[in-house]
C-alpha positions as CSV (number, residue, x, y, z in Angstrom):
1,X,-11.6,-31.8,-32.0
2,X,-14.3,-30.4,-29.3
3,X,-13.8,-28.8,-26.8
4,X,-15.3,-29.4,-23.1
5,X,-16.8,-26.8,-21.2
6,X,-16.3,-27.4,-17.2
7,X,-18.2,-24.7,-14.7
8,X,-16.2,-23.2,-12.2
9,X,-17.4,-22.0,-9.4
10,X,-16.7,-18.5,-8.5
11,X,-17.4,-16.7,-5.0
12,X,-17.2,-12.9,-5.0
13,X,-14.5,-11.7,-2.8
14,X,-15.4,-8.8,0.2
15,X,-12.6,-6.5,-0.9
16,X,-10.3,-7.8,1.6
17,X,-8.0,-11.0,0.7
18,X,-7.0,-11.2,4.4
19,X,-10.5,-11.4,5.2
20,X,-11.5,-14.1,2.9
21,X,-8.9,-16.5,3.8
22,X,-9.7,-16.4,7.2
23,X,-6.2,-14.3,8.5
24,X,-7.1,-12.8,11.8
25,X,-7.0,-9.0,12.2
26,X,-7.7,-8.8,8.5
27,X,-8.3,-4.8,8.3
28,X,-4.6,-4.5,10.1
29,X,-2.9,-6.4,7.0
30,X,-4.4,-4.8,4.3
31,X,-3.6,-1.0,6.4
32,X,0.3,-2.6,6.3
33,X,0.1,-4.0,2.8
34,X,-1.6,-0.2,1.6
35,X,1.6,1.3,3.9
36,X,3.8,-1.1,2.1
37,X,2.7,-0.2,-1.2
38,X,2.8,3.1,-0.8
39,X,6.6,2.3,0.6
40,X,7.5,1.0,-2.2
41,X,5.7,3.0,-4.8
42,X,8.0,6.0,-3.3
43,X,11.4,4.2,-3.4
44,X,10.5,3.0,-7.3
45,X,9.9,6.9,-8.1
46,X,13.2,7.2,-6.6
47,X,15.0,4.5,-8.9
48,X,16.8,4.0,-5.8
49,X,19.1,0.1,-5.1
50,X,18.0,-1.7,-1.9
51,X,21.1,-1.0,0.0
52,X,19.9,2.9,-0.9
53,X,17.0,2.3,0.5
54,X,18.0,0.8,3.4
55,X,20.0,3.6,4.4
56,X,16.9,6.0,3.9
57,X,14.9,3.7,5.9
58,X,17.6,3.2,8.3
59,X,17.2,-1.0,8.4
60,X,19.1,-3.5,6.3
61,X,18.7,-4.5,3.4
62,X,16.9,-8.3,4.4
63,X,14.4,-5.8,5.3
64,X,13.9,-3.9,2.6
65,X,14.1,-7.0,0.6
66,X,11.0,-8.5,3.1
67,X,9.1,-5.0,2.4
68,X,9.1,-5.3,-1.1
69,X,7.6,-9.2,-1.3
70,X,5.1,-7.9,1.1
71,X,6.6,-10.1,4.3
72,X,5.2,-7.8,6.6
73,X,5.1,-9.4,10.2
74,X,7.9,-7.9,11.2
75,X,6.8,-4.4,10.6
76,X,4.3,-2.5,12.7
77,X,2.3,0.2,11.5
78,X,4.3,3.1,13.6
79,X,7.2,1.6,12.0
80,X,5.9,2.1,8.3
81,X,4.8,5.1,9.4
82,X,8.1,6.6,9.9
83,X,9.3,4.8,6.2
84,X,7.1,6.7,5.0
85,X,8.1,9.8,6.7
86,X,11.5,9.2,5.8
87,X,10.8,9.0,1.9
88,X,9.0,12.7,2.2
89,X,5.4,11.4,2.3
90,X,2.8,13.4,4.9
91,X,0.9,10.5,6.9
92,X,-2.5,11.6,8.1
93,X,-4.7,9.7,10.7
94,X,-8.3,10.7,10.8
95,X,-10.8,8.7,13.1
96,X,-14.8,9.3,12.3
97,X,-18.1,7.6,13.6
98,X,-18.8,4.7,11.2
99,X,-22.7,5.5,9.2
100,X,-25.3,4.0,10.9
101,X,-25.9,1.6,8.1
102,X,-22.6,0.0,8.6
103,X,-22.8,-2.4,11.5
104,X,-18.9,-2.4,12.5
105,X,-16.3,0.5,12.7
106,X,-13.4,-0.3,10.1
107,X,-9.5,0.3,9.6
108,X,-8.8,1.7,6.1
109,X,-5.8,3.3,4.3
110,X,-5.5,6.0,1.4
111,X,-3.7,7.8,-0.9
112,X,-4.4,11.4,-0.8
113,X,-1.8,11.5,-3.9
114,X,-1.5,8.0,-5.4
115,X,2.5,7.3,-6.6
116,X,3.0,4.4,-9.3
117,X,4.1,0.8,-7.7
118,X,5.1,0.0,-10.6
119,X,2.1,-2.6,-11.4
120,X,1.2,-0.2,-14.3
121,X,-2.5,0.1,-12.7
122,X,-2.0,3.8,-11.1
123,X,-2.1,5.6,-14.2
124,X,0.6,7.8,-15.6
125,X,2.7,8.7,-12.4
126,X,3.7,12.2,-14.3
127,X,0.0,13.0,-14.8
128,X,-0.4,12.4,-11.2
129,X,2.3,14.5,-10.0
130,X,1.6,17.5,-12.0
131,X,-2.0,17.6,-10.7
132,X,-1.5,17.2,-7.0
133,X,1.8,19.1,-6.8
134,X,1.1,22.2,-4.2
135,X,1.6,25.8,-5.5
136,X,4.9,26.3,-3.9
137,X,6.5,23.3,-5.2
138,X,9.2,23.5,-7.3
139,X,8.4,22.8,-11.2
């Protein structure tokens, strides 16, 4: 039997999903779903039950639950913020001029320290710990 060869078309996406389906204040949700990640990446290292979480958080656990499938509308940034906070994690704002070859100023969110998500694309999380942990940590 043959097969049949169809062509598909494919479009290269920007870099930001939110942006290229047409969701309005794009930058903002990918800043929460970076925040959210980053969230959720912490409470995995801590092996730690919803209802545990919730308590570090100090929410609910319907919130937690909306965290972790990334149902982030009801979550500002300053909120997420504090989560973080909560769970240990340093959050730094920096504001710079945008290069002059850019033609808009942006909204972006990093990982000085990346933590595994558990989506097994981070790398090995103990690798990642040993090489960023400060000098007066404990080993």
């Amino acid at each position: 039997m043959g097969t049949t060869r169809r062509r598909i078309k494919v479009t290269e996406g920007s870099g930001n999903i939110f942006a290229d389906v047409g969701i309005e204040r794009p930058e903002e949700y990918l800043a929460k779903a970076e925040l959210a990640r980053q969230i959720v990446g912490a409470l995995d290292a801590r092996r730690v039950t919803q209802a545990e979480a919730a308590r570090i958080l100090g929410v609910n656990q319907p919130k937690v639950s909306a965290l972790r499938n990334g149902r982030l509308d009801g979550f500002s940034t300053e909120r997420l913020f504090r989560f973080l906070n909560a769970l240990g994690r340093d959050v730094r704002i920096v504001v710079s001029p945008k290069p002059r070859s850019r033609r808009r100023a942006r909204l972006t969110v990093g990982a000085a320290c990346p933590i595994s998500s558990g989506t097994g694309t981070e790398g090995n999380r103990r690798d990642l710990r040993s090489r960023h942990r400060p000098a007066d940590a404990p080993r």
